[in-house]
C-alpha positions as CSV (number, residue, x, y, z in Angstrom):
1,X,0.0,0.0,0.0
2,X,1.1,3.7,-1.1
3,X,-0.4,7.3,0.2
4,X,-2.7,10.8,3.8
5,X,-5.9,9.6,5.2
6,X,-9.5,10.8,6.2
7,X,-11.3,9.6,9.5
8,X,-15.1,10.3,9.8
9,X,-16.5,9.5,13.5
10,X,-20.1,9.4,13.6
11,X,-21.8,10.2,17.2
12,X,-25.2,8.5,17.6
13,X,-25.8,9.4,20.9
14,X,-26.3,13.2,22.4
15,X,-23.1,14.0,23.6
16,X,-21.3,11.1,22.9
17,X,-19.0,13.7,20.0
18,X,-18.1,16.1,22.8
19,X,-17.0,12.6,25.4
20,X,-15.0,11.1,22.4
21,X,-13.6,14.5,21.2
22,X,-12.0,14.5,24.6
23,X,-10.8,10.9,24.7
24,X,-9.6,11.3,21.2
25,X,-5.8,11.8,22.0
26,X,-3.4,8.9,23.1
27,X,-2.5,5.6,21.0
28,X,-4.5,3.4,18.7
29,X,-3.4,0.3,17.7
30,X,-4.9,-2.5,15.2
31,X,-5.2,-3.5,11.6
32,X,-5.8,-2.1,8.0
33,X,-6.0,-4.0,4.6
34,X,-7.2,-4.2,0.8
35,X,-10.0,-5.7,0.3
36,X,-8.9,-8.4,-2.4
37,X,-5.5,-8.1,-0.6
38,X,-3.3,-11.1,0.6
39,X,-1.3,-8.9,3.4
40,X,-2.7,-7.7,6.8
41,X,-0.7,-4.5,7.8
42,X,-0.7,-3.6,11.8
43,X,-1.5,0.0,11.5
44,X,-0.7,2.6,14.8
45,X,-1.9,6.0,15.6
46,X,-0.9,8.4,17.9
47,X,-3.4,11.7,18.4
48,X,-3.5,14.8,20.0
49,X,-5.9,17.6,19.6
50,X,-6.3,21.1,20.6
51,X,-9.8,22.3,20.3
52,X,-11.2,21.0,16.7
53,X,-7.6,20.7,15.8
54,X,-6.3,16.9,15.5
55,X,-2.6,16.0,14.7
56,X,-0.2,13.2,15.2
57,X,1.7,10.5,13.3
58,X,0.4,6.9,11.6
59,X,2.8,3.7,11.1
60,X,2.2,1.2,8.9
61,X,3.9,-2.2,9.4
62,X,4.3,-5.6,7.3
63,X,7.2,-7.7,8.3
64,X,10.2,-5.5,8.2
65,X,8.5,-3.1,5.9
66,X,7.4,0.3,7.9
67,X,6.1,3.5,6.9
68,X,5.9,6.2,9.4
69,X,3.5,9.3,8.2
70,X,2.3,13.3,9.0
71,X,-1.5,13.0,10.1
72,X,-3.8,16.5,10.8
73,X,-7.4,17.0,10.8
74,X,-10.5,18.4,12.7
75,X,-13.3,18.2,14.1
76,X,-16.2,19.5,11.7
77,X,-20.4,18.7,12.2
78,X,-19.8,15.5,14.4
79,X,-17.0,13.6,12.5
80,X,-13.7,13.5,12.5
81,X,-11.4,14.1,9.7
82,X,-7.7,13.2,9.4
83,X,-5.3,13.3,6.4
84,X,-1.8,11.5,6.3
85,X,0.1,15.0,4.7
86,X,3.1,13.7,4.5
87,X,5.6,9.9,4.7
88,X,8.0,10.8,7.2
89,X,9.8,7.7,6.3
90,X,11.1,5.6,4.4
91,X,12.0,8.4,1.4
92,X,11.0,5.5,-0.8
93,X,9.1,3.5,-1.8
94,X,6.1,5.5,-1.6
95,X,3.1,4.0,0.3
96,X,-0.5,4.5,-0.2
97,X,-1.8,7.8,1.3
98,X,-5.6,6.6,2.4
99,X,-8.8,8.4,2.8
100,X,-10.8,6.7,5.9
101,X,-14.1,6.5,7.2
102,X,-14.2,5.5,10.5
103,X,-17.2,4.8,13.0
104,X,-17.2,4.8,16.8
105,X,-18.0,1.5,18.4
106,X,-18.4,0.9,22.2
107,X,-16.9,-2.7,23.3
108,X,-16.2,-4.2,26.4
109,X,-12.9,-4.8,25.4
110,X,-12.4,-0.6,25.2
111,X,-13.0,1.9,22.1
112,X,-12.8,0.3,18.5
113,X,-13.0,2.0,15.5
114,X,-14.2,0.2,12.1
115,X,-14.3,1.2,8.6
116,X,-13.1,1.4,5.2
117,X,-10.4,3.9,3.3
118,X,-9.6,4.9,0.1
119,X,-6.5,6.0,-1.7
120,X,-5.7,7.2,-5.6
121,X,-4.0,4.8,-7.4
122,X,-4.3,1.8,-4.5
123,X,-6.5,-0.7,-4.0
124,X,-9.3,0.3,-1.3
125,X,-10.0,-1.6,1.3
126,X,-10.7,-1.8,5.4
127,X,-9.3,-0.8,8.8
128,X,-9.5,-1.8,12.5
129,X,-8.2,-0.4,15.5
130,X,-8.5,-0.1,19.1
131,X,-7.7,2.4,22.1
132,X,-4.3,1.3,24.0
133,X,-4.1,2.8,27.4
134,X,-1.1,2.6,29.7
135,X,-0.3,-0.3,31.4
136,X,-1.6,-0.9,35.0
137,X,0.7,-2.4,37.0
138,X,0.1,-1.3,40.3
139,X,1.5,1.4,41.8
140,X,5.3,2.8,40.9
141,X,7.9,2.9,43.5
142,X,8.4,6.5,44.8
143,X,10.4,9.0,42.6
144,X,13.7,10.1,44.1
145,X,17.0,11.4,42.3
146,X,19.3,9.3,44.1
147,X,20.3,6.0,42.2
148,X,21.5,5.1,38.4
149,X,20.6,7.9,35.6
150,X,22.0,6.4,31.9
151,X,21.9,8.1,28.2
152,X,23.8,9.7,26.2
153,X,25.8,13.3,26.1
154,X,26.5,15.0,23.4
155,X,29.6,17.9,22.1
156,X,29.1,20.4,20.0
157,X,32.8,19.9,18.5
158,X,32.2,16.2,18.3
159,X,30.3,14.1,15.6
160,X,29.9,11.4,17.7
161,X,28.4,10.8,20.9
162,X,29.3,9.4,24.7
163,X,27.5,7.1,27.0
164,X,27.1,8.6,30.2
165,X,25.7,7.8,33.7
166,X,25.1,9.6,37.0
167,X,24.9,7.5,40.3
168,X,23.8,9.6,42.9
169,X,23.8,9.2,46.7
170,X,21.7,10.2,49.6
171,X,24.0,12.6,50.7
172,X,24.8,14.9,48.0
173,X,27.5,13.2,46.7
174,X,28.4,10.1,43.6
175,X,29.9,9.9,41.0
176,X,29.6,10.1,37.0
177,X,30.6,7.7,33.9
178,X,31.4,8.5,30.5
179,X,32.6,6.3,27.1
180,X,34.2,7.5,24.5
181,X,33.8,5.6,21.1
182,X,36.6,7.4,19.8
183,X,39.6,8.5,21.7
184,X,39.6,8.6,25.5
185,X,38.2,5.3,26.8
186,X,36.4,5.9,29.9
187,X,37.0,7.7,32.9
188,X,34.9,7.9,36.2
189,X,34.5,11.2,37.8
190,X,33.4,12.3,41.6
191,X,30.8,14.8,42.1
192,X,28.7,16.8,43.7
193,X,24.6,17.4,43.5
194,X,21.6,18.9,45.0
195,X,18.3,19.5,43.4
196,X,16.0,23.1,43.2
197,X,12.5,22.2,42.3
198,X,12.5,19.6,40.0
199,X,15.5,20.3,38.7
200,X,18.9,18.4,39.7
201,X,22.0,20.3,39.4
202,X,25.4,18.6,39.6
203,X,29.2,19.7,39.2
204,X,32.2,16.8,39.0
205,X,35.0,17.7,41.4
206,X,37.5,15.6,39.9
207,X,38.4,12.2,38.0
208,X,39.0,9.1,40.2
209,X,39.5,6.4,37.4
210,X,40.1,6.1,33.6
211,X,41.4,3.9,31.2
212,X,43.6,5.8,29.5
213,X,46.7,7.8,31.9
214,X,47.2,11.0,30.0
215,X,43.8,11.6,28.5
216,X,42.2,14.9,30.1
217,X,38.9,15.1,30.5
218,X,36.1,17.9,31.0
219,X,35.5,18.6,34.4
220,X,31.6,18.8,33.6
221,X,28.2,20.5,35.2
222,X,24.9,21.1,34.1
223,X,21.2,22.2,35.4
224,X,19.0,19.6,34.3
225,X,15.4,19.4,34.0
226,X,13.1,16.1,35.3
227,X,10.5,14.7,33.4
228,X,8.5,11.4,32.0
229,X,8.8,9.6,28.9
230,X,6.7,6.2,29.0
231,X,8.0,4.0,31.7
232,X,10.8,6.0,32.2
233,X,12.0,9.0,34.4
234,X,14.1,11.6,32.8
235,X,16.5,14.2,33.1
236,X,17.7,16.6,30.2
237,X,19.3,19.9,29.6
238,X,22.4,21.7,29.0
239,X,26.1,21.0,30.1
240,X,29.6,23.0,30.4
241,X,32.9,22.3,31.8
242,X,36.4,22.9,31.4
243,X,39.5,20.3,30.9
244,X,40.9,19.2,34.6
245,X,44.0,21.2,35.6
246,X,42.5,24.0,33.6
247,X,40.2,26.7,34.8
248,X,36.9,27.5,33.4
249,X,38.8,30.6,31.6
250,X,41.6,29.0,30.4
251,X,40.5,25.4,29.2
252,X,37.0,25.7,28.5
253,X,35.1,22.5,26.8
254,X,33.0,23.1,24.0
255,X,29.5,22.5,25.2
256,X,27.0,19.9,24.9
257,X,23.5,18.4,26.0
258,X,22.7,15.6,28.1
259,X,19.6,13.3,28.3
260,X,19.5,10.4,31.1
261,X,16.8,7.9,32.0
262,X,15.7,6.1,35.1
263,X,13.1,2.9,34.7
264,X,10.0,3.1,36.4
265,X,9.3,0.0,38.6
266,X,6.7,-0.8,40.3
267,X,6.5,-2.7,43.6
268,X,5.0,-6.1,41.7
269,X,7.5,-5.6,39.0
270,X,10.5,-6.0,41.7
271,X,8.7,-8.8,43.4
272,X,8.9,-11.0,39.7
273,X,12.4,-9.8,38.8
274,X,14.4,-9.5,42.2
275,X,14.4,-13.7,42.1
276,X,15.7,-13.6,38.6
277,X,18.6,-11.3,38.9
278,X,19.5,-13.2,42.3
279,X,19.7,-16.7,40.4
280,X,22.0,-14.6,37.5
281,X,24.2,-13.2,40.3
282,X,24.7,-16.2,42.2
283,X,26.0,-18.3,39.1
284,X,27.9,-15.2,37.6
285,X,29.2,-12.9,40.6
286,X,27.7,-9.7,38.1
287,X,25.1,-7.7,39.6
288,X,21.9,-6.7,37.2
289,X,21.4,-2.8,36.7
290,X,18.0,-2.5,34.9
291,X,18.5,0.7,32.1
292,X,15.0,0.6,30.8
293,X,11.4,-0.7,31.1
294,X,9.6,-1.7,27.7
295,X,6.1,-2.2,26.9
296,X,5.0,-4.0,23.9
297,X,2.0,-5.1,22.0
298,X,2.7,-8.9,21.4
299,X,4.1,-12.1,23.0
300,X,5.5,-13.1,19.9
301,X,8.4,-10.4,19.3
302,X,11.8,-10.0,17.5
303,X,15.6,-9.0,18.7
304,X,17.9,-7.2,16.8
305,X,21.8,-6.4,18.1
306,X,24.3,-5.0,16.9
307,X,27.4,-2.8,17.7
308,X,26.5,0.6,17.2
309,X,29.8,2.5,17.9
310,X,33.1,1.1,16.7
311,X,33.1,-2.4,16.3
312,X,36.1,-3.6,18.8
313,X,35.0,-7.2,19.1
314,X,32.7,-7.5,21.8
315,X,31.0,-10.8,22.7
316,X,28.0,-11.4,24.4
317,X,25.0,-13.7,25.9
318,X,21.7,-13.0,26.2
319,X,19.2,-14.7,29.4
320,X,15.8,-13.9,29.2
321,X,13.6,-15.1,32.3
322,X,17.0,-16.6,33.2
323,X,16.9,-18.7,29.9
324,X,20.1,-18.6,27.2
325,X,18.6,-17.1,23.7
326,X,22.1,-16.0,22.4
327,X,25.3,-17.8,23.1
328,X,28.6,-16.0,22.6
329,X,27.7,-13.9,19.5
330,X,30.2,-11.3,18.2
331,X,28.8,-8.3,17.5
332,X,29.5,-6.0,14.5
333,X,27.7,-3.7,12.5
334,X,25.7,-6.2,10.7
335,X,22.1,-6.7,12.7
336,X,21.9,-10.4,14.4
337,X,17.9,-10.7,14.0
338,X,16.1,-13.7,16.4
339,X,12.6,-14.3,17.1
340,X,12.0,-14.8,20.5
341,X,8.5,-15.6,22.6
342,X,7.9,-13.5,26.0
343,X,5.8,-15.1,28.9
344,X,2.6,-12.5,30.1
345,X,3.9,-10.4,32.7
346,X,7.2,-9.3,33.5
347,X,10.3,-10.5,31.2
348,X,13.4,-9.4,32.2
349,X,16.2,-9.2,29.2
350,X,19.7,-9.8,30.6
351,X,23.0,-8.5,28.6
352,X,26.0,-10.9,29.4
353,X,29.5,-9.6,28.8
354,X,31.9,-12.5,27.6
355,X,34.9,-10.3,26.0
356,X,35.0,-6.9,26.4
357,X,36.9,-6.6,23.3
358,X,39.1,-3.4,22.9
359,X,37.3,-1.0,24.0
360,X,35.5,-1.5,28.0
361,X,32.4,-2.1,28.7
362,X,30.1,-3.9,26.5
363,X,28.4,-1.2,24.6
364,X,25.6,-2.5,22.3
365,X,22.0,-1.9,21.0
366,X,19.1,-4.0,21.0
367,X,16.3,-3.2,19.3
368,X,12.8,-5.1,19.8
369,X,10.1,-5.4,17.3
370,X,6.6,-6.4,18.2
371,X,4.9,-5.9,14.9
372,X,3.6,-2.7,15.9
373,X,7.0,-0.2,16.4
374,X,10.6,-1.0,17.0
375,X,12.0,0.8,20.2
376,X,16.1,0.8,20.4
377,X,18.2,0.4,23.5
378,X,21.6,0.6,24.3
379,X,23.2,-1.7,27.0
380,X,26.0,-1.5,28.9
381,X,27.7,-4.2,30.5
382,X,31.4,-4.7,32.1
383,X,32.7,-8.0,34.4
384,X,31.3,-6.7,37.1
385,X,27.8,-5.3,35.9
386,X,25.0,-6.6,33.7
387,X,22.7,-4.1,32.0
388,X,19.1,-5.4,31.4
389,X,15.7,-4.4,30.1
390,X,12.2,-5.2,31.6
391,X,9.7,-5.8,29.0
392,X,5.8,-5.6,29.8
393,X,3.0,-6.2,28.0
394,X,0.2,-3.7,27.2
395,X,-2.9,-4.3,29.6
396,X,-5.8,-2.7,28.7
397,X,-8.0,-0.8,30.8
398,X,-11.2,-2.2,31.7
């Protein structure tokens, strides 16, 4: 399929527009295909609206063919009318851009929408999809800054990036790690941090490892601002610095930006996983640090990894629920693609580092498909250390 598309609601009830008008924005999920067609596509929306306004973004999905697209609309005389403006992505080929009517129908199950769509030169055919709330996994364990921050920072001299993490104490002190994935190799630094709002500030005092004797490094701080993002906590904002046994006026660093994440877990999510990292440490002496927490729309999902900085000949294992799904596997630059089959619940994603080839630690990505969206994550692991993701199911809400 090829090219924008049209949504008509109809409201058959008094007042049921102005309810769904409100309920409108969030995610959508389901199916669309031709109607003499062979392929089922899953088909995602995401929608806000302002007023009669309505924008967002559409993806299209068959196999490991995705189109991403530019949706706006409005409200106008009780329907609903979006158009697909634009294909973000891929540049080519070019997918269909489809006109759609779609109607409103209540089900226990949650809000559905059914219909049909049309598109100049395609095929016409029909759509399904459904309302997808946010999980509901009990409650989240209580915010705080103190504990593990990852991400990435970025230079404004540099065309590459660094991995970077912030543990932070109870007491106003920890300590900060960067990777270089060019020169440099790593380096730990001390530091200092207090928070003013909901902001955390933080100032390194000094370096206290590193890899590599007479590499200097910036002696960094930065203001930085906390947020959400899905299951995840954030911090983001601006850095400076200057290079150790410089002065800010004499060996300033040119600037950059920083963007860290902490998961959100809930108290039943610790419960599940807690026995699962114990049983990993036990037999490999490597405590589990869990970067990020995934949700995804299917049991049946597939892994992709790969080394996505320079490829120094890192090996690794992957346990998932405690169980080997990769064995040894060099990574390099070309995508090692799996299926694999997640249990309902909680599934926690283990990355096992068995050479840390030239470069320490184990930096590598893994990207997870469900059928629906592919989400990215790099993992860190060293001897010591295991990075890990815990990946959740969608639950609707009843």
């Amino acid at each position: 399929m090829i090219r924008p598309f049209l949504f008509l609601f109809f409201c058959g009830l008094a007042g049921t527009c102005q309810l769904f008008g409100q309920e409108l924005a969030g995610d959508w999920q389901g199916q669309v295909w031709q109607t003499n067609g062979k392929d089922t596509f899953s088909y995602s929306l995401r929608l806000r609206n302002n007023g009669e306004a309505v924008t967002g973004q559409a993806t299209s999905t068959l196999g490991n063919n995705q189109a991403e697209f530019l949706i706006s609309g409005r409200w106008a005389g009780g329907q609903l009318v979006l158009q697909e403006v634009e294909q973000l992505r891929p540049a080519t080929p070019k997918w269909c851009l489809k006109y759609i009517t779609l109607t409103w129908v209540p089900q226990q199950q949650g809000r559905a929408l059914t219909g049909s769509w049309t598109a100049t030169g395609c095929q016409p055919g029909q759509i399904s999809l459904r309302r997808i709330n946010t999980i509901t996994k009990g409650e989240a364990l209580p915010f705080s800054f103190p504990g593990r921050w990852t991400g990435y920072l970025s230079q404004s001299d540099r065309d590459y990036g660094f991995y970077f993490e912030l543990r932070l104490r109870d007491d106003g002190t920890g300590t900060s790690h960067i990777v270089s994935e060019d020169a440099g190799g790593e380096a730990t630094h001390d530091l200092r941090w207090e928070t003013v709002g909901d902001q955390l500030l933080f100032q390194e005092t000094g370096v206290s490892e590193r890899t590599k004797p007479d590499w200097k490094w910036c002696l960094k701080s930065s203001q930085l601002r906390q947020g959400r993002q899905d299951e995840a906590y954030t911090l983001d904002g601006d850095w400076g610095g200057y290079i150790e046994d410089k002065t800010p006026t004499t060996g300033a660093c040119a600037p950059g930006t920083l963007f860290l994440t902490k998961p959100i877990v809930t108290a039943a999510s610790s419960t599940v996983i807690t026995p699962i990292a114990d049983d990993y440490t036990a037999n490999t002496q490597r405590s589990v640090k869990v970067d990020r927490v995934l949700q995804v729309h299917s049991n049946k999902i597939r892994l992709r990894v790969w080394d996505n900085g320079i490829v120094d000949g890192d090996v690794v294992t992957l346990f998932l629920n405690g169980r080997q799904i990769l064995s040894k596997h060099r990574v390099s630059k070309r995508k090692w693609s799996f299926p694999v089959e997640i249990i309902a619940g909680e599934n926690l994603l283990i990355l096992h580092a068995e050479d840390l080839g030239d470069i320490s630690p184990n930096t590598v990505a893994v990207a997870i498909d469900d059928g629906v969206k592919e989400q990215v994550i790099v993992l860190n692991s060293n001897l010591r250390e295991s990075g890990a993701i815990l990946i959740q199911p969608f639950e609707l809400k009843q």
